[in-house]
C-alpha positions in Angstrom: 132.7 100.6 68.5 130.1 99.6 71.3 132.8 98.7 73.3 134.3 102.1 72.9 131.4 104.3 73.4 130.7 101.8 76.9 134.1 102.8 78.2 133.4 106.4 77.1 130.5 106.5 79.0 131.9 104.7 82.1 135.3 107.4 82.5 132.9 110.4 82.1 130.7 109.1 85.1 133.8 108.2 87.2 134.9 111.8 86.5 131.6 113.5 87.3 130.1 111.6 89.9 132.9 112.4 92.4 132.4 116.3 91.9 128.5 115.6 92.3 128.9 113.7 95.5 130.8 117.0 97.1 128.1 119.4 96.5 125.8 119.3 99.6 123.1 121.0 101.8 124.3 120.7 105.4 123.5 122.4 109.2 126.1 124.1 111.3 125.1 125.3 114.9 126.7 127.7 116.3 127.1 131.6 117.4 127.5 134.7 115.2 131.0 135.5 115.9 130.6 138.4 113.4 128.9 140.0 110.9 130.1 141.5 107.6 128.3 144.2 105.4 130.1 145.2 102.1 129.1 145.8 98.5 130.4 144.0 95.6 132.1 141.1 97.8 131.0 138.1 99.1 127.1 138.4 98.2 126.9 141.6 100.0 126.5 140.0 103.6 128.4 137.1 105.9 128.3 135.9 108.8 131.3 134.4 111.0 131.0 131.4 113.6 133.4 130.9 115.6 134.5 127.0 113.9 136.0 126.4 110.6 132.6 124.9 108.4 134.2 122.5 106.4 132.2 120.4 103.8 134.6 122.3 101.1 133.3 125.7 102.4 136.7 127.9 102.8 137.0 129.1 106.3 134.4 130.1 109.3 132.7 132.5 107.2 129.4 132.0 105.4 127.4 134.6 102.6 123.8 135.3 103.2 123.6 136.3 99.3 122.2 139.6 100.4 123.0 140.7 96.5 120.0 138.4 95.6 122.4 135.7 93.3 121.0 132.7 94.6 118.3 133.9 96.3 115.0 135.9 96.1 115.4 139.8 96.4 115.4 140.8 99.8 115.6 137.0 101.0 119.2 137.6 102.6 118.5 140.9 104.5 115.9 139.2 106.1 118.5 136.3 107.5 121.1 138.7 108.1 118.6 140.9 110.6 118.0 137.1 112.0 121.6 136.8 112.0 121.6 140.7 114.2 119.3 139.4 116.4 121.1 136.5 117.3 124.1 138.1 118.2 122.5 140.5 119.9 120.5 137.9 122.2 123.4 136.0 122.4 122.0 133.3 121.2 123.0 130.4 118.9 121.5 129.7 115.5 121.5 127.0 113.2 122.4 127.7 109.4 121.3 125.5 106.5 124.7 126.0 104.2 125.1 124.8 100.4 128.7 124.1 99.1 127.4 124.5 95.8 126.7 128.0 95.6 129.6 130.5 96.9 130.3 134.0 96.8 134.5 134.7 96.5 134.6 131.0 97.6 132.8 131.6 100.8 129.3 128.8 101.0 125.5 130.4 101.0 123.5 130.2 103.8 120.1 128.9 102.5 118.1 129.0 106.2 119.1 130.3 109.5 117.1 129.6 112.7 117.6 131.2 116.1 117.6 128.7 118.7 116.1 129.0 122.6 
């Protein structure tokens, strides 16, 4: 019985330790290639750099959760008019991006800073 409940225990960590290891917070740097605006899809508001992201995020695009999902009310409009200003400057940013959270598969941005 022991012995049973020990090997139990030992498959259901091998199976869910691998799918906790992929979730991460990582940084891309980068330009804003693009910016998207549209209700009901993809937190409301992305940005595009101009790279693929990786880290299990689907393509070049990432959500600033301007719906509020993950994120305080209002927390995403603020790093999307970051995101404007950026682009406008033509300068790059760095994005803080988790892997956990997604809208329609695309990663949320948790931080974005404009750099000099």
């Amino acid at each position: 019985m022991k012995k049973n409940v020990i090997k139990g225990l030992t498959l259901a960590a091998l199976v869910v330790m691998p799918t906790m290891s992929m979730a991460e917070v990582f940084w891309k740097t980068g330009t804003v290639n693009r910016i998207l605006i549209e209700t009901g899809k993809y937190g409301g508001c992305m940005m595009q750099l101009p790279f693929n992201i990786g880290h299990d995020c689907a393509s070049s695009w990432a959500s600033f959760d301007c719906d509020g999902t993950y994120s305080d009310a209002g927390q995403g409009d603020r790093m999307l008019n970051v995101a404007l200003i950026a682009q406008t400057m033509e300068k790059s940013v760095s994005i803080k991006i988790d892997n956990a959270k997604k809208h329609n598969g695309y990663c949320v941005i948790k931080r974005i800073d404009i750099l000099k």
